[in-house]
Residue frames as a rotation matrix with the C-alpha (Angstrom) as fourth column:
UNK 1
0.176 0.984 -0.017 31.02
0.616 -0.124 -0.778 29.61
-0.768 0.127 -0.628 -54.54
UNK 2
0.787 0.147 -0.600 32.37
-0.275 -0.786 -0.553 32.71
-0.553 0.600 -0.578 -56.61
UNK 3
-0.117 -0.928 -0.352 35.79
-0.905 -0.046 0.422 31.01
-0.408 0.368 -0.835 -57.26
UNK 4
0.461 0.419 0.783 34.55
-0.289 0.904 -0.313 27.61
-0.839 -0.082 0.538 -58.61
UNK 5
0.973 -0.034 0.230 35.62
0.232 0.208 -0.950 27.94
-0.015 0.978 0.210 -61.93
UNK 6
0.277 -0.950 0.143 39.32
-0.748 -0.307 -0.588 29.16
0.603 0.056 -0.796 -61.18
UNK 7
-0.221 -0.807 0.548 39.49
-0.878 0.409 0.248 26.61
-0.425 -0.426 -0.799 -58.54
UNK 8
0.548 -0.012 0.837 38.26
0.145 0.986 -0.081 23.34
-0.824 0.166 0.542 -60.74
UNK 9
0.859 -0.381 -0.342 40.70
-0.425 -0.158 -0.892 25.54
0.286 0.911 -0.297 -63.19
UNK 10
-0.111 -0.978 0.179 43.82
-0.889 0.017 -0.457 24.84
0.444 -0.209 -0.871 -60.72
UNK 11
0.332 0.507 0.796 42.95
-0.940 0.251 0.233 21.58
-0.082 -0.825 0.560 -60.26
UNK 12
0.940 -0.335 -0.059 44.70
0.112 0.469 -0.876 20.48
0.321 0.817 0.479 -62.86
UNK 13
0.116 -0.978 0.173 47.83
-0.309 -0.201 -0.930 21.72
0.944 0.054 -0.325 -61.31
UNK 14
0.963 0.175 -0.205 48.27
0.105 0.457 0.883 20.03
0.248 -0.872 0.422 -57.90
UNK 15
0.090 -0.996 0.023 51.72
0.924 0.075 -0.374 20.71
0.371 0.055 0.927 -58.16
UNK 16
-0.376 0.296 0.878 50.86
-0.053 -0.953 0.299 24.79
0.925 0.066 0.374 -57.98
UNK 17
0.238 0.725 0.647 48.11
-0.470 -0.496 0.730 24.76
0.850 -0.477 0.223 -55.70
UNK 18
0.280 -0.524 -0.805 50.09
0.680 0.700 -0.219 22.20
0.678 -0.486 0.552 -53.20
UNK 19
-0.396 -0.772 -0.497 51.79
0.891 -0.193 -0.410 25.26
0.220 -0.606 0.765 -51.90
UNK 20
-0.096 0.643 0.760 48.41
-0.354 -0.736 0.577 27.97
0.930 -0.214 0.298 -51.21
UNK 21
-0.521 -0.081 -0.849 48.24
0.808 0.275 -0.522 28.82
0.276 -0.958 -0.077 -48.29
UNK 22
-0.057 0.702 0.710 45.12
0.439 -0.621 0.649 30.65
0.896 0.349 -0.273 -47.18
UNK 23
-0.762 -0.422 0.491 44.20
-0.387 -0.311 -0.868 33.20
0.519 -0.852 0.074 -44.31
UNK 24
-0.855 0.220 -0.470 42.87
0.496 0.612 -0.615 32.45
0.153 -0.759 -0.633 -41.38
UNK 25
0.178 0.821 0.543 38.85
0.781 -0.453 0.430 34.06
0.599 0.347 -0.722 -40.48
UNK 26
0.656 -0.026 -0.755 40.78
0.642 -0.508 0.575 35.81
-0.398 -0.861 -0.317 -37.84
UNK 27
-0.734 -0.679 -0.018 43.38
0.495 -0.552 0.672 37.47
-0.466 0.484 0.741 -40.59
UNK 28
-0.276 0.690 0.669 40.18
0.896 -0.068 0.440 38.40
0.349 0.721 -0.599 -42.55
UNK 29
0.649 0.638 -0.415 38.51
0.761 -0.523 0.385 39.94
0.029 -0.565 -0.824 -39.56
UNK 30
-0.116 -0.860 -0.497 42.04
0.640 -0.448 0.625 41.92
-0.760 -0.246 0.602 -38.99
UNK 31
-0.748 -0.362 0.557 41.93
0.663 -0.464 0.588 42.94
0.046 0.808 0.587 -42.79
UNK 32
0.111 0.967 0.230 38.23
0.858 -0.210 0.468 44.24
0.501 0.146 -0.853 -42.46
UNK 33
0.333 0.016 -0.943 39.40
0.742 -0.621 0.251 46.15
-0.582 -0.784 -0.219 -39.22
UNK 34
-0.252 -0.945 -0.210 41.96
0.744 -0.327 0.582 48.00
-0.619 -0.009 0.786 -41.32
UNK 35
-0.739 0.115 0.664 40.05
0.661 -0.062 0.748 48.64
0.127 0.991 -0.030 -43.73
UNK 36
-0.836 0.531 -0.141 37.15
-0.018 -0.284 -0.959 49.55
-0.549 -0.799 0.246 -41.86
UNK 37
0.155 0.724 -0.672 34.71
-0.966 -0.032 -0.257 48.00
-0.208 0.689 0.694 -44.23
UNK 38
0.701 0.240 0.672 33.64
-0.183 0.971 -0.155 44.35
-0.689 -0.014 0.724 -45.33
UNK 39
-0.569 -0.760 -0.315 35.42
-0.456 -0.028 0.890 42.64
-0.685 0.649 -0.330 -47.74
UNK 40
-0.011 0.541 -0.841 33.46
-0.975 0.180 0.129 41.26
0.222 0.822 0.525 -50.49
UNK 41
0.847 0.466 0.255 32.07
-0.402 0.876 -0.265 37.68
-0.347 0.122 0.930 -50.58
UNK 42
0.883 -0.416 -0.219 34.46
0.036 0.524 -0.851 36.75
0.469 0.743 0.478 -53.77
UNK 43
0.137 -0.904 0.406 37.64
-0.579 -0.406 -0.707 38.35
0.804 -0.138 -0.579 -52.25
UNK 44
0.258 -0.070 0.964 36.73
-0.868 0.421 0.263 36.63
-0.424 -0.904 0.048 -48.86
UNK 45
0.825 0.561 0.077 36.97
-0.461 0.744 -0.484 33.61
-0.328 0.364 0.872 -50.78
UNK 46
0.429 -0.900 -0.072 40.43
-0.402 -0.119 -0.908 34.40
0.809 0.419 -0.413 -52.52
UNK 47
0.187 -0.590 0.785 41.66
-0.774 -0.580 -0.252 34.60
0.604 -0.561 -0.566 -49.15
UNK 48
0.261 0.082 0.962 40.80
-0.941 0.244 0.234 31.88
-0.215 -0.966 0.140 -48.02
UNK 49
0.942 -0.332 0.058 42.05
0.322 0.837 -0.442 29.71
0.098 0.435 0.895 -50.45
UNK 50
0.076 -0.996 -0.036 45.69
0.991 0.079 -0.105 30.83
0.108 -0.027 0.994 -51.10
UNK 51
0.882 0.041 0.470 45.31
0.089 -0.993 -0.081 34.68
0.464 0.114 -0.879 -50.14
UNK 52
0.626 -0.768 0.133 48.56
-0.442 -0.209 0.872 34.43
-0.643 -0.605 -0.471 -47.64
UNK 53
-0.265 -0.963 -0.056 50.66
-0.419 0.063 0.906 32.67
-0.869 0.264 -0.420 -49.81
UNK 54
0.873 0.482 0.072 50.20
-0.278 0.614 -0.739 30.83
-0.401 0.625 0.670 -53.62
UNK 55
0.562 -0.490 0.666 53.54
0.300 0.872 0.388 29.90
-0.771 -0.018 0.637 -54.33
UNK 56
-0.607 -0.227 0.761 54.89
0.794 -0.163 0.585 30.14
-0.009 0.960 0.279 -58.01
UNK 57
0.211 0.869 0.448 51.70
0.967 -0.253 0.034 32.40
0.143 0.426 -0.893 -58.36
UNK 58
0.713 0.092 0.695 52.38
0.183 -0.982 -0.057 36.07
0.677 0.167 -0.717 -59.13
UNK 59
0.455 -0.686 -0.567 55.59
0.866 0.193 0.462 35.38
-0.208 -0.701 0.682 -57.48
UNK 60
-0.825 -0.394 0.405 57.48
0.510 -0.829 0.231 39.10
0.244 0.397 0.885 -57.74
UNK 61
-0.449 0.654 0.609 54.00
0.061 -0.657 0.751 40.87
0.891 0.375 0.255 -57.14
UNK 62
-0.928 0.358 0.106 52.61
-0.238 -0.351 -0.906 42.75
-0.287 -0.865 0.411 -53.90
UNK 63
-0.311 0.815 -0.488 49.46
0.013 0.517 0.856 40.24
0.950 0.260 -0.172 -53.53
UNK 64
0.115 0.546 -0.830 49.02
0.581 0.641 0.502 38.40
0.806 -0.540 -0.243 -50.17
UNK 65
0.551 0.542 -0.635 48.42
0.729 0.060 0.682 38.95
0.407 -0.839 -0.362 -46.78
UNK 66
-0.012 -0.519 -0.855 51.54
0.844 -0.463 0.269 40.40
-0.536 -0.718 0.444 -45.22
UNK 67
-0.717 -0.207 0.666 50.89
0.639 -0.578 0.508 43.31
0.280 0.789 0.547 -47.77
UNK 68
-0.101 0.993 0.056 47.16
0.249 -0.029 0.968 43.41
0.963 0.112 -0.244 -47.15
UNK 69
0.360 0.193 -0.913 47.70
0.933 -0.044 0.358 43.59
0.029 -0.980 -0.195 -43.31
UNK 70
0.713 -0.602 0.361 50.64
-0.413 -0.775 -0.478 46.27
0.567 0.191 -0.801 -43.98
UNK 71
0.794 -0.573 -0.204 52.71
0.385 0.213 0.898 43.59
-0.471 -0.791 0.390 -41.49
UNK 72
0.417 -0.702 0.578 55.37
0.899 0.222 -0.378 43.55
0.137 0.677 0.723 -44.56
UNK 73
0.138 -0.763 0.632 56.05
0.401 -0.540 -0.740 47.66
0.906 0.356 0.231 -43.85
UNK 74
0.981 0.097 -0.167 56.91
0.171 -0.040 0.984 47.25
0.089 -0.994 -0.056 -40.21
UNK 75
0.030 -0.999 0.040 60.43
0.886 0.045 0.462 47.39
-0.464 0.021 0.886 -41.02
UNK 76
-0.067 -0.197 0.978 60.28
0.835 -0.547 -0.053 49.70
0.546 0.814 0.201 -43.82
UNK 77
0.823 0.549 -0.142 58.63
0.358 -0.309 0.881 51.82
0.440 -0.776 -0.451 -40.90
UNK 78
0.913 -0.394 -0.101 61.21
0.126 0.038 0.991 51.57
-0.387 -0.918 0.084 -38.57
UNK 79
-0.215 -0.898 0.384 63.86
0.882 -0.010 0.471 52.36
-0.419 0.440 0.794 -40.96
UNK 80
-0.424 0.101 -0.900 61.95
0.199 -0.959 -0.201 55.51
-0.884 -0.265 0.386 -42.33
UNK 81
-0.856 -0.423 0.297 61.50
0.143 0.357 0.923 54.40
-0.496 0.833 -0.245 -45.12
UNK 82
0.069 0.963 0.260 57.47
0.665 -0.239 0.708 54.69
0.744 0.124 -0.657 -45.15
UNK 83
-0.661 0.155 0.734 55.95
-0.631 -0.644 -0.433 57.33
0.405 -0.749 0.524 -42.32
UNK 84
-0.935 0.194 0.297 53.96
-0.153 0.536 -0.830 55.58
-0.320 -0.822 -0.471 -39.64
UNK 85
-0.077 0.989 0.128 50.51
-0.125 0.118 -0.985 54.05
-0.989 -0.092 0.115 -40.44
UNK 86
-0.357 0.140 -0.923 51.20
-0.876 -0.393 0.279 53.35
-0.324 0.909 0.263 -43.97
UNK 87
-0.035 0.461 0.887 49.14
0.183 0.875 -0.448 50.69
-0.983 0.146 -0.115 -45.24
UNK 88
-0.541 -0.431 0.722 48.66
0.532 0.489 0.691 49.01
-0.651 0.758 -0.035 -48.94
UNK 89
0.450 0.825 0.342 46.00
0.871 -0.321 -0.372 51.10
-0.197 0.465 -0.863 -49.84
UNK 90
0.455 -0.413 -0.789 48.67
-0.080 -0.901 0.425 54.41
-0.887 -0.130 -0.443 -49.56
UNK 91
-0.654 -0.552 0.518 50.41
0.430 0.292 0.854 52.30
-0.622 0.781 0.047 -52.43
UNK 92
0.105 0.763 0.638 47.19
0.993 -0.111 -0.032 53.04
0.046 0.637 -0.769 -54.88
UNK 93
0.848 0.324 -0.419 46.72
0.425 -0.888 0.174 56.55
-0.316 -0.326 -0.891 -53.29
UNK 94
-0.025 -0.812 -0.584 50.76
-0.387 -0.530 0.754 57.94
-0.922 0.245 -0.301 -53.50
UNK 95
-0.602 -0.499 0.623 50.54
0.557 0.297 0.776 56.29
-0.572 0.814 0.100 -57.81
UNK 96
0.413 0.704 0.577 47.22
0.900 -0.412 -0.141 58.06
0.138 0.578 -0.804 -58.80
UNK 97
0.892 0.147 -0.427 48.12
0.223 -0.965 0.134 61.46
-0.393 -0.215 -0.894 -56.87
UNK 98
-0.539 -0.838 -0.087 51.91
0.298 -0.286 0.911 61.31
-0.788 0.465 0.404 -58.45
UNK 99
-0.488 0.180 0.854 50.00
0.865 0.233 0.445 60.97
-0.119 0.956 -0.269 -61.59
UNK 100
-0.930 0.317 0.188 47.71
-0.145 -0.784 0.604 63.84
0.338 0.534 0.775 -61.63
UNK 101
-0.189 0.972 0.142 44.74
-0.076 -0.159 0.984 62.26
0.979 0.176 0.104 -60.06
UNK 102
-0.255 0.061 0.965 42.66
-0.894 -0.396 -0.211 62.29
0.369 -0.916 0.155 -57.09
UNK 103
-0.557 -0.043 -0.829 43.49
-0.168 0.984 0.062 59.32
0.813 0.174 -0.555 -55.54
UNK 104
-0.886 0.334 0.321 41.28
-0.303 0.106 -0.947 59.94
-0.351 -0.936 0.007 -52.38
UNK 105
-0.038 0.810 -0.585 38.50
-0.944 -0.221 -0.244 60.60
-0.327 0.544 0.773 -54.61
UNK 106
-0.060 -0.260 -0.964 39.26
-0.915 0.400 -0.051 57.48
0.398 0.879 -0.262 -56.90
UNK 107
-0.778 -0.450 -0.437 40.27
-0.179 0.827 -0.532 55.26
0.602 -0.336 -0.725 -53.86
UNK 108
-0.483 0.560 0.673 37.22
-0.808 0.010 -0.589 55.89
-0.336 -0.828 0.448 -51.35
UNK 109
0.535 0.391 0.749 35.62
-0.624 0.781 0.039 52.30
-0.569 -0.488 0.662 -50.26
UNK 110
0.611 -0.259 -0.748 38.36
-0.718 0.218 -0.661 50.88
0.334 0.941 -0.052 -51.84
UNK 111
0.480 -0.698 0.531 41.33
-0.174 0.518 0.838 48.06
-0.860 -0.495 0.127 -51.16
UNK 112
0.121 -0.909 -0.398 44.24
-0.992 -0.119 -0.031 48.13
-0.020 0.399 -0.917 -53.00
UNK 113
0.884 0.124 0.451 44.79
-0.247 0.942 0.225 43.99
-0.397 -0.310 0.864 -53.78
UNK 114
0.723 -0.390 0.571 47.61
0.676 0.570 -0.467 44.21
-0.143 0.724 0.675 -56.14
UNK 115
0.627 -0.582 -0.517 50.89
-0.582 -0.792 0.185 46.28
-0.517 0.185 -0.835 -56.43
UNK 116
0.874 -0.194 0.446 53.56
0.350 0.887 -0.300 45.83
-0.338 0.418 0.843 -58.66
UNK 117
-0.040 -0.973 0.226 57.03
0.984 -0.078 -0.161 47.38
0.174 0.216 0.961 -58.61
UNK 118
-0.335 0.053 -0.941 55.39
0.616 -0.743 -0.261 50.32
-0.713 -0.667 0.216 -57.42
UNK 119
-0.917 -0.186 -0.352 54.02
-0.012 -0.870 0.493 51.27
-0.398 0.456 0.796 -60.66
UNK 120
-0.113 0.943 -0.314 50.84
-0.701 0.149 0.698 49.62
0.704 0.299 0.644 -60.98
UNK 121
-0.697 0.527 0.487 47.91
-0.664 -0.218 -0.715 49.35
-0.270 -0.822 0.502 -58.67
UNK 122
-0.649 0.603 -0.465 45.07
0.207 0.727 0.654 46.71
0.732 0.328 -0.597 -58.74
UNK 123
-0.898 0.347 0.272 41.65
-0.440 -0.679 -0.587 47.63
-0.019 -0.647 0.762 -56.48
UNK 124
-0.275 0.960 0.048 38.18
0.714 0.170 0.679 46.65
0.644 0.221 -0.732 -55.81
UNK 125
-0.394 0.574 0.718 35.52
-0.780 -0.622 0.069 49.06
0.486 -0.533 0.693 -54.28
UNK 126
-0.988 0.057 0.145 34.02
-0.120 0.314 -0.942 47.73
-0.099 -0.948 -0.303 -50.95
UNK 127
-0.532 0.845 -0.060 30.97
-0.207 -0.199 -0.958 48.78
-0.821 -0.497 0.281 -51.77
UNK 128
-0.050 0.823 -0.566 29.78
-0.898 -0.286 -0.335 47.21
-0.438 0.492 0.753 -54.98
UNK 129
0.536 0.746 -0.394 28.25
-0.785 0.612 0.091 44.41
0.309 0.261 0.915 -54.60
UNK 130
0.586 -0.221 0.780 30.18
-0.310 0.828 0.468 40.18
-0.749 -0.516 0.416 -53.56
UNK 131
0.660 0.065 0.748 31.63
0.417 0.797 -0.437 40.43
-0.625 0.600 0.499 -56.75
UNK 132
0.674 0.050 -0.737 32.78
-0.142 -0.970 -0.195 43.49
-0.725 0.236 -0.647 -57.25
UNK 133
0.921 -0.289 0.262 35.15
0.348 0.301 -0.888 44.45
0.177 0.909 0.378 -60.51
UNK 134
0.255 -0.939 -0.228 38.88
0.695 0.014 0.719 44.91
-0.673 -0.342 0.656 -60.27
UNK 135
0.922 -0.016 -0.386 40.43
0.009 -0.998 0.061 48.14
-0.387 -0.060 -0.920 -61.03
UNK 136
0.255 -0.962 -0.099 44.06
0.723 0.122 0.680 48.95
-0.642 -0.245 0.727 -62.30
UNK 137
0.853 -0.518 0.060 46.35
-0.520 -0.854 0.023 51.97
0.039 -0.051 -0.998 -62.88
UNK 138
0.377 -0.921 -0.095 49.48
0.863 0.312 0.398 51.44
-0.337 -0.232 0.912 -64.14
UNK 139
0.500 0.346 -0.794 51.57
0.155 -0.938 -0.312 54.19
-0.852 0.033 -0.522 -64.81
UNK 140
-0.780 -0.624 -0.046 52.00
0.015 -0.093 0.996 54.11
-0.626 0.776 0.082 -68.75
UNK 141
-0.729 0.673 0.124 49.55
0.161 -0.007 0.987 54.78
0.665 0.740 -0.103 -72.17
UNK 142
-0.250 0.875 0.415 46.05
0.117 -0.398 0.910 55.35
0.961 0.276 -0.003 -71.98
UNK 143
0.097 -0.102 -0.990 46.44
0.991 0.104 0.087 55.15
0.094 -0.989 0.111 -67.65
UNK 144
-0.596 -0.259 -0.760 47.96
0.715 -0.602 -0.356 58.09
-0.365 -0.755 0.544 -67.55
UNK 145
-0.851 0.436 0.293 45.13
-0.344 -0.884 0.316 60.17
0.396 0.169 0.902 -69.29
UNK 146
-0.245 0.905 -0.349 42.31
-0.089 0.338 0.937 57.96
0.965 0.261 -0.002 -68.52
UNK 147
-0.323 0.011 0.946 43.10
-0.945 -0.051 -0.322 57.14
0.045 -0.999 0.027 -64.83
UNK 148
-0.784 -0.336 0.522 42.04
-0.515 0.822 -0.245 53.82
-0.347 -0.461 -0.817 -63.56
UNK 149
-0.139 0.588 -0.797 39.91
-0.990 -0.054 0.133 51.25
0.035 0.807 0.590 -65.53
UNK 150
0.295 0.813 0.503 37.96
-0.919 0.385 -0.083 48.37
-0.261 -0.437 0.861 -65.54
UNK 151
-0.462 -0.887 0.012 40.29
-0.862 0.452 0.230 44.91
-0.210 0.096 -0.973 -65.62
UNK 152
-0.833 0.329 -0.444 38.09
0.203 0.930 0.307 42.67
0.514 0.166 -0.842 -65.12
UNK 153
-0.566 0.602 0.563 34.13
-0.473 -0.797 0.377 43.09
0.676 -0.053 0.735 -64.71
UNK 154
1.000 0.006 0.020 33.96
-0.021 0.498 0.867 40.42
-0.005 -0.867 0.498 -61.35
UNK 155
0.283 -0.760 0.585 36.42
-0.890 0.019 0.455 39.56
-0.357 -0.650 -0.671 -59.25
UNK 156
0.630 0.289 0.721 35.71
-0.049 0.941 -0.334 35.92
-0.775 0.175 0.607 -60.16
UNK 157
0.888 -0.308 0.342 36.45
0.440 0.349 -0.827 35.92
0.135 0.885 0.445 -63.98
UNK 158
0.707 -0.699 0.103 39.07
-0.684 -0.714 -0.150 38.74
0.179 0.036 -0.983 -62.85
UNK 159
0.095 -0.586 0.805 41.17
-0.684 0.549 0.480 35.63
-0.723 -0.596 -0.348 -60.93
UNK 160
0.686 0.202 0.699 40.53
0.118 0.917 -0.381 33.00
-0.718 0.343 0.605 -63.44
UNK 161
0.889 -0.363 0.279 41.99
0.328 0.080 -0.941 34.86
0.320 0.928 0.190 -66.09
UNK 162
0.635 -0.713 0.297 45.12
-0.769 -0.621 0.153 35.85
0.075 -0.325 -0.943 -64.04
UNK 163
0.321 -0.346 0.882 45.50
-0.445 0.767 0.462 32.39
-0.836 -0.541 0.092 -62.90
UNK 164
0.813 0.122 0.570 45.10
0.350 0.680 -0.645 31.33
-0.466 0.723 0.510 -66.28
UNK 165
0.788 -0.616 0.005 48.04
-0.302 -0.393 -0.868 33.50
0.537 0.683 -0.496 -67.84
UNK 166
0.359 -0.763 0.537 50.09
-0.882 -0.089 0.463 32.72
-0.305 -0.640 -0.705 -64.73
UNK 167
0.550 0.212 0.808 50.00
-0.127 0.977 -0.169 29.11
-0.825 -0.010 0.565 -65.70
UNK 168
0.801 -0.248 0.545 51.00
0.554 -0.037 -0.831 29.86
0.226 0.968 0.108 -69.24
UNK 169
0.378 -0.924 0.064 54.05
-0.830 -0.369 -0.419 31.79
0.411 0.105 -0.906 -67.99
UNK 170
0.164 -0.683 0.712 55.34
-0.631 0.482 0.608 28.99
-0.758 -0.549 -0.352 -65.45
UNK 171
0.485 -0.127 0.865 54.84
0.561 0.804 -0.197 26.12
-0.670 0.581 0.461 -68.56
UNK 172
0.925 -0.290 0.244 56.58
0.179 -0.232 -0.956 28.62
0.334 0.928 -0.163 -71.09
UNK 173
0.132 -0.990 -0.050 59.79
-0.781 -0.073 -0.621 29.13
0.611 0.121 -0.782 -68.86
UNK 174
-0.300 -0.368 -0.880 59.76
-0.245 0.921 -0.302 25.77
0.922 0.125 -0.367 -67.85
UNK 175
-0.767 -0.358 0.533 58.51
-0.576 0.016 -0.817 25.75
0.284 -0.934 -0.219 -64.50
UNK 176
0.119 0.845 0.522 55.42
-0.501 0.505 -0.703 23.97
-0.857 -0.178 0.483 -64.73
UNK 177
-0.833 -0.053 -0.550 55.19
-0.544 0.258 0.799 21.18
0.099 0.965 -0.243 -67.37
């Protein structure tokens, strides 16, 4: 419904989209618990297409499920490495407050969808609206005075155009022709 246009974009790639692998409504419900708050409409949507796993897609990049659940820092946990209860949303929270801002403040009805090397953060607020816009903080330029800013002004178009650059990296180093 919200993702139509990203998925009759990756339809073209059957090769790509071969290997999404989406969650289950019981991983959803799980994510909601954690969260303690719905998840958007659009996001529900993500998820269920290739949220657990998309392959090639944003390979290298803290995206899918085992991230989203926090399963991924059971180890990290148990090695000490995080402190107990840390979940993906702490990722968002421990990059703004390094930075200078208040990342409670910033993060409240939030989810954290996107990390990357630990220096940049990707987000939607819970609470506005089935569509909601995607957030990101990274920490370099106009981030670090501005704080976090508006990526993309739906989720929707926010995915399309991700998908759409991924695509254009895999065909420029050869993985996708």
């Amino acid at each position: 419904m919200y993702l139509n246009e990203a998925k009759e974009f990756m339809a073209k790639y059957p090769q790509i989209t071969s290997e999404f692998r989406g969650c289950s409504e019981e991983e959803i419900k799980i994510l909601e618990s954690l969260h303690d708050q719905n998840i958007p409409e659009a996001f529900k949507e993500f998820l269920k297409w290739f949220g657990k796993s998309g392959g090639k897609i944003l390979s290298g990049t803290n995206y899918y499920y085992p991230y989203l659940s926090g399963e991924i820092y059971q180890d990290w946990i148990e090695d000490e490495i995080v402190p107990i209860g840390y979940k993906f949303n702490d990722v968002g929270l421990n990059i703004l407050n390094r930075n200078g801002f208040d990342g409670q403040e910033l993060m409240k009805d939030s989810m954290v969808i996107m990390s990357h090397q630990g220096y940049a953060v990707e987000f939607i607020k819970t609470n506005e609206g089935n569509n909601p816009p995607v957030y990101i903080f990274v920490e370099q330029g106009d981030w670090l005075k501005k704080g976090p800013t508006i990526w993309g002004n739906t989720f929707s178009t926010y995915l399309l155009n991700m998908l759409e650059q991924e695509i254009k990296a895999l065909e420029k180093i050869g993985l996708l022709k």
